[in-house]
C-alpha positions as a printed NumPy array, in Angstrom:
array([[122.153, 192.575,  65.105],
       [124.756, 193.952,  67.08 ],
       [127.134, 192.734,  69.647],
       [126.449, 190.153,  72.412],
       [125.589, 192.445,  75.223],
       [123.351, 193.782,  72.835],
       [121.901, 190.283,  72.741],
       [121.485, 189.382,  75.772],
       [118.648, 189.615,  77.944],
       [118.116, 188.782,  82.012],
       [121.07 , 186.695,  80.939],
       [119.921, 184.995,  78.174],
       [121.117, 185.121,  74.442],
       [118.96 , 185.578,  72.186],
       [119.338, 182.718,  69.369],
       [119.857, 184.378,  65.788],
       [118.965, 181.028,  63.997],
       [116.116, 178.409,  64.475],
       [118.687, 176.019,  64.835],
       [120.123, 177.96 ,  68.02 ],
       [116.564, 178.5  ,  69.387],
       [116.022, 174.882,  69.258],
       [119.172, 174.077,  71.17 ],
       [118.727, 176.728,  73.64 ],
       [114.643, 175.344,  74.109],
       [116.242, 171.834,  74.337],
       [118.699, 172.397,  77.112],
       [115.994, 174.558,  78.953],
       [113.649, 171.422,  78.883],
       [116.59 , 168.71 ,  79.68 ],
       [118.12 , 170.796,  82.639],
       [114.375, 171.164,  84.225],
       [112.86 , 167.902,  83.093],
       [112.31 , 166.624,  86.227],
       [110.695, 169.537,  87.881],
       [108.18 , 169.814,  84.222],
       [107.559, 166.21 ,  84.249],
       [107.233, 165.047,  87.653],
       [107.137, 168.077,  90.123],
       [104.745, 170.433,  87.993],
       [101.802, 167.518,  87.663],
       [102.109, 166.343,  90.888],
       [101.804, 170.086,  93.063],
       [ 99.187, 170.059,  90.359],
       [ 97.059, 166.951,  91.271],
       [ 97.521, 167.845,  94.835],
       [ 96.391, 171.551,  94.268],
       [ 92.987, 170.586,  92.325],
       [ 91.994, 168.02 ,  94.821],
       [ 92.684, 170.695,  97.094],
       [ 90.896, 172.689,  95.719],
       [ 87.628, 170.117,  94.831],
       [ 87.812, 168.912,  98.562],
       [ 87.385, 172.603,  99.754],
       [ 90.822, 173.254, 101.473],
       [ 91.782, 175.921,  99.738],
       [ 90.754, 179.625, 100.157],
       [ 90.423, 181.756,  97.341],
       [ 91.93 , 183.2  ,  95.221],
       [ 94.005, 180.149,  95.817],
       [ 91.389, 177.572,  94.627],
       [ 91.216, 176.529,  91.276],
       [ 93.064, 179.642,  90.416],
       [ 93.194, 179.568,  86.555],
       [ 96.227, 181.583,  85.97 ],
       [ 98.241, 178.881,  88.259],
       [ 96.057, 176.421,  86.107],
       [ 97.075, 177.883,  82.583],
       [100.87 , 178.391,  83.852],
       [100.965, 175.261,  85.158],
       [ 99.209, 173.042,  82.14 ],
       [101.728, 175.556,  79.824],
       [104.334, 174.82 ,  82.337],
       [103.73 , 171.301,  81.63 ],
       [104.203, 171.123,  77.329],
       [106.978, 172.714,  77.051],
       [108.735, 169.123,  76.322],
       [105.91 , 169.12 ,  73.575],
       [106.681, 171.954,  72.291],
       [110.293, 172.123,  71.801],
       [110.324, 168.556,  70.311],
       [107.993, 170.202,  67.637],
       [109.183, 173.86 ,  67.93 ],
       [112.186, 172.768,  64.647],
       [109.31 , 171.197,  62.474],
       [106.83 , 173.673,  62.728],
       [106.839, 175.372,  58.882],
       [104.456, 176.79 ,  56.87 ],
       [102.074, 173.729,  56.212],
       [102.312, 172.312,  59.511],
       [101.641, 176.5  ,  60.621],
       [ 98.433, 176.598,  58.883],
       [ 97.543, 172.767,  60.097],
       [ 97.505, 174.237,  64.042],
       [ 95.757, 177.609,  62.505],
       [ 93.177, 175.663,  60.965],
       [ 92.623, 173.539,  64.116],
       [ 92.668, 176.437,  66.335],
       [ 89.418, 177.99 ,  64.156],
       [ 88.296, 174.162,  64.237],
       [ 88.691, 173.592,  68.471],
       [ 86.964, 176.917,  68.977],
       [ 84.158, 176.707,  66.57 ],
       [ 82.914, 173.073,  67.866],
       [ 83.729, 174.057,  71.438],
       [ 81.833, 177.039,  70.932],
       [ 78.474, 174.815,  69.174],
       [ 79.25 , 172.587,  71.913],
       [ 78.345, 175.135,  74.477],
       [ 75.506, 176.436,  72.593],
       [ 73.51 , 173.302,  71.518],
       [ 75.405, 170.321,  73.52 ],
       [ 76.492, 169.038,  70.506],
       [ 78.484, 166.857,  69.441],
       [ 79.462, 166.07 ,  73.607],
       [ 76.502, 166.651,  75.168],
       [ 74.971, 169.053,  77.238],
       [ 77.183, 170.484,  79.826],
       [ 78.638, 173.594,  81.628],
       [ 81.651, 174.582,  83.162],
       [ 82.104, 174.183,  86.588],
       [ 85.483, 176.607,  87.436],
       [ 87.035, 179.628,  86.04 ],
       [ 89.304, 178.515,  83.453],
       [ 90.689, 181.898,  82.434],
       [ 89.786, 184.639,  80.233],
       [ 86.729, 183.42 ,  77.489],
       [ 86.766, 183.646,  74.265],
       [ 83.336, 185.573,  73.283],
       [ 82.533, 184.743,  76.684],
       [ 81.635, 181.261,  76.126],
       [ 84.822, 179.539,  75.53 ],
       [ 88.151, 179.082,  77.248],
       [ 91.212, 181.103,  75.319],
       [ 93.79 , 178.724,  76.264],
       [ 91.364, 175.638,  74.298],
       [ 94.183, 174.926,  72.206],
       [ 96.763, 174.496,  75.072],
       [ 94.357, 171.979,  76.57 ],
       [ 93.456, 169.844,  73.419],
       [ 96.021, 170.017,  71.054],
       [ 98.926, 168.308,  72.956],
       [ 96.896, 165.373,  74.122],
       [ 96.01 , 164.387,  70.137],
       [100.189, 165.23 ,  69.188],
       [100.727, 163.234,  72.156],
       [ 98.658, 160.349,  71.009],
       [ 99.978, 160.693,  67.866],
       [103.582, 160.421,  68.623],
       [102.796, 157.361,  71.006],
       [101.593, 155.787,  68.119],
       [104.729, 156.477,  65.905],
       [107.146, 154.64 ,  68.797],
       [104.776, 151.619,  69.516],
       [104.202, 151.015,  65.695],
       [107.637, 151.29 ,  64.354],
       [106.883, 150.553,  60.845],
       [103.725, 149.438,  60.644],
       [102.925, 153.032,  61.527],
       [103.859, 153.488,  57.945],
       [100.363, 152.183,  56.431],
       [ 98.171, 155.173,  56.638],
       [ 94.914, 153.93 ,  57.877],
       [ 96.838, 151.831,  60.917],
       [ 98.514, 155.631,  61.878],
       [ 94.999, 157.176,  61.614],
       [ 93.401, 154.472,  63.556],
       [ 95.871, 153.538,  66.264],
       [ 96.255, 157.103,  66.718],
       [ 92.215, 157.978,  67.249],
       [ 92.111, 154.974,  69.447],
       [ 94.684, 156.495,  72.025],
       [ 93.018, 159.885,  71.884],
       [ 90.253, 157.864,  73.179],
       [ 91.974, 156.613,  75.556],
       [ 93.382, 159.688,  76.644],
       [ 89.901, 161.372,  77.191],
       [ 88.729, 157.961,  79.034],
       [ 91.402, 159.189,  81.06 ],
       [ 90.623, 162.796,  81.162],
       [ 87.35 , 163.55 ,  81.119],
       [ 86.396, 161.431,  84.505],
       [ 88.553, 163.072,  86.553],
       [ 87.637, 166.835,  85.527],
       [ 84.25 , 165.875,  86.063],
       [ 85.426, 164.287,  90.013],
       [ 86.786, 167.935,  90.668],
       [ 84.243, 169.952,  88.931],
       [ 85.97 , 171.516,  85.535],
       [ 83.263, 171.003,  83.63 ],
       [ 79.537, 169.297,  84.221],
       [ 77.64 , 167.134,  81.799],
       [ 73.385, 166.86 ,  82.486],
       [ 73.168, 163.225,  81.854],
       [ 76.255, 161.569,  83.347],
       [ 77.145, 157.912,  82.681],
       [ 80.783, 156.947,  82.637],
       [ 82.074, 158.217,  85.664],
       [ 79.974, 161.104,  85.347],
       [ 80.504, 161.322,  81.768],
       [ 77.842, 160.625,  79.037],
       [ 78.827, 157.942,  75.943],
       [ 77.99 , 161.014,  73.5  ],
       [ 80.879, 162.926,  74.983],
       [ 83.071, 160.439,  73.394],
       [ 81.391, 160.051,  70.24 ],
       [ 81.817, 164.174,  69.909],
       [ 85.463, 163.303,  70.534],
       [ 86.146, 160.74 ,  67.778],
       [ 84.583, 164.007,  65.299],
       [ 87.31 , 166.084,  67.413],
       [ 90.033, 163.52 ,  67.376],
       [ 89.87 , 162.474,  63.596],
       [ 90.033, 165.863,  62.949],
       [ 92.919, 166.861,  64.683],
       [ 94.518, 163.177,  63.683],
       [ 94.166, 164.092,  60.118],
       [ 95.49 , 168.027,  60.335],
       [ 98.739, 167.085,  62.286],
       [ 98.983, 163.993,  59.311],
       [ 98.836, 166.161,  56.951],
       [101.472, 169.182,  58.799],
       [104.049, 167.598,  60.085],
       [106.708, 165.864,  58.415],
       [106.464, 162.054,  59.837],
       [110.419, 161.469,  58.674],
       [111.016, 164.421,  60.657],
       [108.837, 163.525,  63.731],
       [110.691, 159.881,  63.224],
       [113.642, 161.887,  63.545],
       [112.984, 164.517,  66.618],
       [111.71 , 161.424,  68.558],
       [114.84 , 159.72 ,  68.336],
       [116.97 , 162.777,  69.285],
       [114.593, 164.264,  71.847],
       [114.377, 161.609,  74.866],
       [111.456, 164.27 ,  76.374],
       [109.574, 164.749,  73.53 ],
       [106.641, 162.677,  75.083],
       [107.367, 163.824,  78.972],
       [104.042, 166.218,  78.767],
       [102.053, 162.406,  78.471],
       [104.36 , 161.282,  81.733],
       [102.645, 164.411,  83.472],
       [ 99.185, 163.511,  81.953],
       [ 99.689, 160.281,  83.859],
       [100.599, 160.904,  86.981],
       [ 98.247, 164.4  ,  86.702],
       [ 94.869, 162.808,  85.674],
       [ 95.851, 159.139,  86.897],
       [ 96.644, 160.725,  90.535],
       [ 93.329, 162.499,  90.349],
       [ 91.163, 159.258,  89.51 ],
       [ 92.767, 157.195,  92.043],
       [ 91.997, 160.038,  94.727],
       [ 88.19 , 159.171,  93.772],
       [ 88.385, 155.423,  92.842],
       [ 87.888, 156.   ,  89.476],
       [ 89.494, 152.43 ,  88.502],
       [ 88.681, 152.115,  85.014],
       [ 90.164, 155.364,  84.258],
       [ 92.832, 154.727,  86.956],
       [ 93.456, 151.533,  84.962],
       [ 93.268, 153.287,  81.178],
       [ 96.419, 155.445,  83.146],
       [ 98.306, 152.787,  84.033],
       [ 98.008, 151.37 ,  80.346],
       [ 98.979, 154.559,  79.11 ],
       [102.104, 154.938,  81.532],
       [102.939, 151.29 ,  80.464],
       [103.038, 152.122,  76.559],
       [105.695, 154.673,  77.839],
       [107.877, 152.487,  79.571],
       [107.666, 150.226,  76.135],
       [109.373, 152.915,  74.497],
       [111.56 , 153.659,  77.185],
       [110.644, 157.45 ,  77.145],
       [111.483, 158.32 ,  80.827],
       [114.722, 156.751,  81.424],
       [116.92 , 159.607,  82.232],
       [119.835, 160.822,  84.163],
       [118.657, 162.837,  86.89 ],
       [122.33 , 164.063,  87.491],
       [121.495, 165.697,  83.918],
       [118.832, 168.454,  85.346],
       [119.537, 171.743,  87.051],
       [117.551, 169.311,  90.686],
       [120.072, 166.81 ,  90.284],
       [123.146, 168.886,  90.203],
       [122.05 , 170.908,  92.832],
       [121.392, 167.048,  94.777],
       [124.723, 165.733,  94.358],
       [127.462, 168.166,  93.682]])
């Protein structure tokens, strides 16, 4: 391809392999882990209640380019832990849940089924056919890969048994939206007509076990679990997008005194410090050499 200036852009080098992409993604994510995991969701939480509580002008409040570069910001670990396992099969697995998250988003929207009847209370960035956010997938996906991955740590081997993968795994993507879905209602993202939990009805989260086994079963049947086994063990961030989850959506609830969901956090945030997930050297990032050298 030519020689290395020829290579090199802004003053990075471009990888010629996968395997030098995924290094290159790697450091990028270990040298700013800090800043992605902790800084980025907690600027966020502190921006949308901001922005609910009316103390921010626009275009400032609930911007939803800062809300798509920030919740982007915030996968990255995700998505280089993946980035080396994603092949053909586990391609067509996120194609066919892409058509999948848009399609029941979209009925969603239309009838109120299968979550109920509800709008959207903020600009969350350019619509798909005018009725659907575009960046769906960058909300949705990583909390069920998240979940998933979660499960593979705590389970060790039992994780090997199919239907206690599949289960365990649904189970914390219920969790996760117990988590979620109170506090976007508290600052407004989205608004359900017959609010129960927290502002949420129960047939929200019967819509999400449809959703969740969905997803569950297209990222079983993708990715390579050996592999996953494998990245896990040699990518200490892998799961640091579920650290800002935490502190995002678990800083939000506590703002309003939502305590079961503030609670359902906590559990969460506890599973991770089981597996030890978050115990890093902060010397290790680009803020902790600039700290103490």
């Amino acid at each position: 391809m030519g020689s290395g200036e020829d290579r090199t852009i802004a003053g990075w080098t471009l990888p010629e392999t996968k395997t030098d992409a995924t290094a290159q993604f790697d450091q990028f994510v270990t040298e700013n882990r800090f800043t992605i995991a902790v800084v980025f969701p907690l600027v966020g939480a502190v921006t949308l209640l901001a922005s609910a509580e009316g103390l921010l002008p626009d275009p400032l409040a609930f911007n939803p380019y800062f809300v798509l570069f920030g919740t982007f910001v915030m996968r990255l670990p995700l998505a280089a832990g993946v980035f080396p396992l994603v092949d053909r099969r586990a391609g067509l697995a996120l194609v066919a849940l892409t058509l999948y998250s848009y399609g029941i988003e979209l009925v969603g929207v239309r009838t109120g089924w299968p979550y109920g009847e509800f709008s959207y209370g903020v600009d969350l960035g350019p619509m798909l056919l005018g009725e659907v956010p575009f960046g769906l997938p960058v909300f949705f996906f990583p909390l069920v890969l998240n979940a998933y991955l979660l499960v593979l740590l705590l389970l060790g081997n039992k994780a090997a048994s199919t239907a206690v993968r599949l289960l365990a795994t649904l189970a914390t993507v219920m969790l996760v939206d117990l988590v979620l879905d109170p506090g976007a209602v508290a600052i407004g993202f989205w608004i359900y007509e017959v609010p129960q939990f927290y502002g949420v009805p129960w047939q929200n989260y019967a819509g999400w076990l449809l959703s969740g086994s969905v997803a569950v079963l297209l990222f079983d049947f993708g990715f390579d679990r050996a592999g996953l086994r494998q990245r896990l063990r040699d990518c200490p961030f892998m799961l640091d997008d579920l650290v800002s989850f935490v502190l995002l959506w678990g800083g939000i609830n506590l703002f309003y005194a939502n305590w079961v969901p503030v609670g359902l956090a906590a559990l969460l945030g506890a599973g991770l410090l089981w597996t030890d997930r978050f115990d890093f050297d902060l010397s290790e990032t680009r803020l902790g050499r600039a700290v103490w050298r």
